[in-house]
N, C-alpha and C positions, 0 to 999 in steps of 0.2 A: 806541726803534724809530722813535718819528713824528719824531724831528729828521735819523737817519741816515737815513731811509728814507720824503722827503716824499710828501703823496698823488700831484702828476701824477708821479711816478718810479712810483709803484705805479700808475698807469694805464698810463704805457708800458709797462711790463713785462709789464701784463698783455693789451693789446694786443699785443704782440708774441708771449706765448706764444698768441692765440689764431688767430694769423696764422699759425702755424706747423702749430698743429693743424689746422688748414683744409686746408693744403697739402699737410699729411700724408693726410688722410682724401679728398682729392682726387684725388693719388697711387697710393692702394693700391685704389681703385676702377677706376680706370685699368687698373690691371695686373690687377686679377681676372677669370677666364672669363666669358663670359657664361653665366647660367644655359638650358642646353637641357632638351627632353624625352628620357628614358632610351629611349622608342621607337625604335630601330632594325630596321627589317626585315629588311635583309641580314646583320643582326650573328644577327639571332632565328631565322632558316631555315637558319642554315650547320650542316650537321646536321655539317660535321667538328668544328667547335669549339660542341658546344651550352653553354645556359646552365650555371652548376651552383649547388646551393643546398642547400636542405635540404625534404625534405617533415615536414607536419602533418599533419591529419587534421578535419573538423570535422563528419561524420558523415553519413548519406544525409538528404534528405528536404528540406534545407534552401533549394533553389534556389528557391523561392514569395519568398523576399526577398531573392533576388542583386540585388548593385549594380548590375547592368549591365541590369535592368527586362526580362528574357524571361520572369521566371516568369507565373503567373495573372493576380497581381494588378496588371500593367501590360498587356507585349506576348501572352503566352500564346503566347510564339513554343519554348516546349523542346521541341517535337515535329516542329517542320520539320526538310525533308533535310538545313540543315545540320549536322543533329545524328545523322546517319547512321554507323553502325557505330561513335561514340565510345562508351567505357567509361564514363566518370565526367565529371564537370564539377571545374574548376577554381576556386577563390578566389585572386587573383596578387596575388605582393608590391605594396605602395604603390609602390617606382619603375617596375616592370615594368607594371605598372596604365599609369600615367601617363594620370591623369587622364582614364580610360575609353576610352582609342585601343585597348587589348588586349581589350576586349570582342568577343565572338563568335571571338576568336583559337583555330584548333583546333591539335594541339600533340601529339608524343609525348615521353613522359618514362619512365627507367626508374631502378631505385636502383643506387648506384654501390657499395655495400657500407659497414660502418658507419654507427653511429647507436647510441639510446639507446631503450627500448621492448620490447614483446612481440610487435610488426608489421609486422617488416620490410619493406622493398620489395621486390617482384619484382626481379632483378639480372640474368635472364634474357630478356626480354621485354618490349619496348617497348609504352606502355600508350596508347592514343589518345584523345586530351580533349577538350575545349572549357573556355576562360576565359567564366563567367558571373557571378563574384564576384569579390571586394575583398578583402584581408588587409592592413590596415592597417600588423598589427603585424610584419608578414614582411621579412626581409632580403629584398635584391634579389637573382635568381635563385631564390628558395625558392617553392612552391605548398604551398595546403590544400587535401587533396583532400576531396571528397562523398562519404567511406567510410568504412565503422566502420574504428576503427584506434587505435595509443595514441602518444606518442612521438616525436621526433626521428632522420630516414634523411635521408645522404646520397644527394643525386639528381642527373640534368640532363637537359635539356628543348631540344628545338628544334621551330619554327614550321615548320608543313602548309596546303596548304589542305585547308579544310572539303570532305567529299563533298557537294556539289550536285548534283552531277548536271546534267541539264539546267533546272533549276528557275530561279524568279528574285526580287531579292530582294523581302522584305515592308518595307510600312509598316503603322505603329498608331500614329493620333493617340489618344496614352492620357489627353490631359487636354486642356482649352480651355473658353475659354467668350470673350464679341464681346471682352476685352481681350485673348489671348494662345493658342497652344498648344503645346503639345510632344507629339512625336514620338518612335518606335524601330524603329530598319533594321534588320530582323534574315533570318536568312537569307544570308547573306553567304558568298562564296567566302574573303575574307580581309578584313581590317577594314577600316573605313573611315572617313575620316580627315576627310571636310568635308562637309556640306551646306548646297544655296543654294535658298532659294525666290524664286519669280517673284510679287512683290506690289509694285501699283500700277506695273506694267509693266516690273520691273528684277529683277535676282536680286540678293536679298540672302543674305551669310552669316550660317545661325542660330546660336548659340550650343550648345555642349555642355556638359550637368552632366557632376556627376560622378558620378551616377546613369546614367549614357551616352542621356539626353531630348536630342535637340536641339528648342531653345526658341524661338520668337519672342514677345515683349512688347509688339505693337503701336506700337512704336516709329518705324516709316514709313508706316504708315497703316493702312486696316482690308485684312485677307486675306480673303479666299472661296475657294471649291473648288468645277471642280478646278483644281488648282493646280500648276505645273509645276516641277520641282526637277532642281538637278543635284547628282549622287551624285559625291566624289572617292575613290577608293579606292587604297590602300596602295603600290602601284605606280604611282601616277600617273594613270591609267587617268580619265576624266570623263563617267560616262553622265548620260544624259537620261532621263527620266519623265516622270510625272503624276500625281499623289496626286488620287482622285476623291471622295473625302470623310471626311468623319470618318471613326471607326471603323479598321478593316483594308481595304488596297488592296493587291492584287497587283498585285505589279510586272510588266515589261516586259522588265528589263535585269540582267544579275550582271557582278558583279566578273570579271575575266579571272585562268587561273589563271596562280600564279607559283611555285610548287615543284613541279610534277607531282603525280602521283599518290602518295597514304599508302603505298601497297606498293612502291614503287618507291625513294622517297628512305628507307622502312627498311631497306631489304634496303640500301640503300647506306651508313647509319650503322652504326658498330661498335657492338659490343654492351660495355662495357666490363668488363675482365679485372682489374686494379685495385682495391685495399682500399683503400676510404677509412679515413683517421686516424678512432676514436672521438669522437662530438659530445660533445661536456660542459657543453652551454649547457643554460639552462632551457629548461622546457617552454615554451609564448607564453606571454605574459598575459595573463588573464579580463578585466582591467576597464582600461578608457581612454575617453579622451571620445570626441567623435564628431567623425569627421575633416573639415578645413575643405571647403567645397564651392566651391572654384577652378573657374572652366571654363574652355573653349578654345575661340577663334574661329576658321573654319576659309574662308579666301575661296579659291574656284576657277574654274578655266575654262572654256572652252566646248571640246568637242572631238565627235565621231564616232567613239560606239563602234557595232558591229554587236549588236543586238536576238539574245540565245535564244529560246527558247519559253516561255510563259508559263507559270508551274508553277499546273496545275489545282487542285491539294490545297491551297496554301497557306491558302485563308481556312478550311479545315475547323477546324485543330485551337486555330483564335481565335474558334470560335462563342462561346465563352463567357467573361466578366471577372469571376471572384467576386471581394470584396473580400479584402484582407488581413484575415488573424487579429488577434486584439487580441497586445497586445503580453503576454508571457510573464517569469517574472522564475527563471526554471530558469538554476540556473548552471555547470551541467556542458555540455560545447560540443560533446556527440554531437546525435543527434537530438530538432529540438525538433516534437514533434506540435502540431499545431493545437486550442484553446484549445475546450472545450466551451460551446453558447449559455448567454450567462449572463442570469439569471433578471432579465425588469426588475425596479429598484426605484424609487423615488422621485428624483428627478435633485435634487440639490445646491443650494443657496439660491441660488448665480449662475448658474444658468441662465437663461433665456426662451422661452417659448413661441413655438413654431412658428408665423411670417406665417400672416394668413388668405391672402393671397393670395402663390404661392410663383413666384418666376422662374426659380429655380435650385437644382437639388441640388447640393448639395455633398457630395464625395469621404468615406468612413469617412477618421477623424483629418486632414481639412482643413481649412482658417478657414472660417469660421464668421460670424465678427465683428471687431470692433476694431477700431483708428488704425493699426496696421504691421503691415508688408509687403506683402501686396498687397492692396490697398482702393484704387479709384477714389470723385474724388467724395466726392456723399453718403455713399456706403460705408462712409465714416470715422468710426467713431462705435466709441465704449465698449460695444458691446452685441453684440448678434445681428444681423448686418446686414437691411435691411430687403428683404422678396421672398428667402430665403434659408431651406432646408431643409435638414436630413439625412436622411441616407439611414434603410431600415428598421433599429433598434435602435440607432441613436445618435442623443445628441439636443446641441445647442451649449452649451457649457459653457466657462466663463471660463480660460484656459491660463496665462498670464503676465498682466505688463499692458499689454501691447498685442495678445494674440492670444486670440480663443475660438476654439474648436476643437470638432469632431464628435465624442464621446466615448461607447463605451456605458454604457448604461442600467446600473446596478449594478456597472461596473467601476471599478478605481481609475483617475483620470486621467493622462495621458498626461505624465509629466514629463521632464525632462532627467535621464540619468543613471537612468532605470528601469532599461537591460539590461547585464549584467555578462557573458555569454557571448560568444565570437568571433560568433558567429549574433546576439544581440543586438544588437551593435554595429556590422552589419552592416545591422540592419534601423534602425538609429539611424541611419546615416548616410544609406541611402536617403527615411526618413520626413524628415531636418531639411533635405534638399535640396528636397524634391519636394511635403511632405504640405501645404503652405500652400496650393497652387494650387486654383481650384476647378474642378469634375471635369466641368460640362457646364452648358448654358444651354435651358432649356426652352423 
């Protein structure tokens, strides 16, 4: 072989096939689509051709940990008008999701006949929602609704706006402290798609999780309030505000509407006549990991929308932020009831004692401590960070190794891979986007 077949012959050759494979992988990149977001607005409101999919079911009670941060333990916004006259709350497929643009999306869906189960869908009667959750595991087109139910129904769905009324939207900065915060718009005629804050004299666009926070990281300088932002919404549309401080701020300004009224564009969809083919796919699956936390930058412009009236209710029904439940290891995906106070006991050998002197509480199941993720600084350190509290009934506790974490007193610690329920995993993907941040600065 080494006489027929000297070494530089075997280096050209292999130079040459690696020249080719270049060409080739250079080529087919070339020609490939670029990847878009599956958001479509006018694709999602065309009530003649709605979406179609399949419905699940993930049981009532569950919205306290929707991805999209309205329940308690974030905005505590599921009680405002734009939750007016909907039935149920939605969990949307992952590409329908995309990446939290369908959050506060309200939406009628009805069942097209066929399915597998003891719970059919209504096939009669358009059902009126709101998207406040995440289905990881759901094809595109498909929902999980917040109602008892068992099963696989075929469906389809097309985008409304929310009844607002004359109301306007909310903010909740629901985390911060002097490096960073995040925010959640809710109350919204129809979604919205960017927001820009006015710090150090410029609008910057903030970041969106996939928890639907838009974030700032102190990245152009330090922010104060109040503070002025501009809202882009779904239609183009670019109001103006001012976020007056922490906490909940009513707003000024709403989204403009874009499909008329709920009783109008029903009466104008068919009702469908049509047997769907029998589902024969499984039911979801109980256990997957927890989905990546991709965001989306959103830059916009300045425009001139006219001001409604300012909705008087809205701070009411955000008087209050309890924290999240501890986390739950029930593996059936109806309802999960909230976790009864569990008895302290003695906290675990890697803990630390609580600073004598405290600068800052941090968040139930936030950092706490360590060298990664978010530590400034001193900060950095293998331990409890210093000037650093938890809240009543948890106390810092070593997570991985790079993160300690607020954990309660007698509970098991907060691992990867604790919740195997669609509700678990839902509150997995919210906590591994969101729970590191800390929650306020004294």
């Amino acid at each position: 072989m080494g006489k027929n077949c000297p070494g530089g012959h075997r280096k050209q050759a292999a130079d040459a096939m690696m020249g080719f494979v270049k060409f080739s992988l250079i080529a087919l990149a070339c020609c490939l689509p670029a990847v878009q977001s599956q958001f479509d607005w006018a694709t999602f409101t065309n009530a003649a051709a709605p979406q179609v999919g399949q419905a699940t079911f993930y049981g009532p009670g569950g919205d306290a940990q929707g991805a999209c941060s309205y329940g308690p333990n974030f905005a505590n916004s599921l009680g405002l008008p734009a939750t007016t006259n909907t039935q149920n709350t939605i969990a949307m497929n992952e590409a329908d999701f995309s990446t939290g643009l369908s959050c506060g999306m309200c939406l009628m869906y009805i069942g097209t006949g066929g399915g597998i189960g003891t719970t059919p869908l209504d096939t009669t009667t358009w059902t009126f929602a709101q998207v406040t959750n995440r289905c990881p595991e759901c094809l595109k087109g498909s929902i999980d609704i917040n109602t008892s139910g068992n099963g696989r129904w075929a469906e389809q769905w097309y985008a409304v706006d929310c009844d607002v009324g004359s109301s306007s939207l909310t903010y909740s900065v629901v985390q911060g402290s002097q490096y960073f915060f995040e925010m959640v718009v809710s109350n919204a005629r129809n979604p919205i798609m960017g927001i820009s804050a006015q710090i150090g004299g410029k609008f910057l666009p903030l970041t969106r999780t996939t928890n639907n926070q838009w974030a700032y990281y102190n990245s152009q300088g330090i922010y104060s309030f109040p503070m002025a932002i501009q809202i882009t919404c779904v239609e183009g549309a670019v109001l103006q505000d001012t976020m007056t401080s922490y906490g909940v701020t009513a707003g000024t300004v709403q989204c403009p509407a874009t499909t008329g009224s709920k009783a109008a564009v029903s009466a104008a969809a068919a009702v469908p006549t049509t047997t769907a083919a029998p589902i024969t796919t499984a039911a979801p699956k109980t256990t997957a990991g927890p989905p990546t936390t991709a965001v989306v930058s959103a830059t916009v412009t300045a425009s001139s929308i006219p001001n409604p009236n300012v909705n008087t209710t809205a701070t009411a029904a955000m008087a209050s932020q309890p924290s999240p439940p501890p986390p739950t290891t029930t593996a059936a995906p109806t309802t999960t009831a909230a976790a009864a106070p569990i008895s302290p006991s003695p906290p675990p050998t890697t803990t630390t004692a609580a600073p004598a002197t405290v600068s800052q509480i941090i968040m139930d199941w936030g950092q706490c401590g360590g060298d990664g993720s978010y530590c400034l600084g001193a900060d950095c350190v293998d331990a409890q960070w210093p000037g650093s509290a938890c809240g009543a009934g948890f106390f810092c506790n070593r997570y991985d190794a790079t993160w300690w974490q607020c954990q309660p007193y007698g509970g098991a610690g907060f691992g990867r891979g604790t919740y195997s329920t669609v509700e678990g995993r839902r509150r997995m993907s919210r906590r591994l986007a969101s729970s590191s941040r800390r929650a306020s600065t004294l």
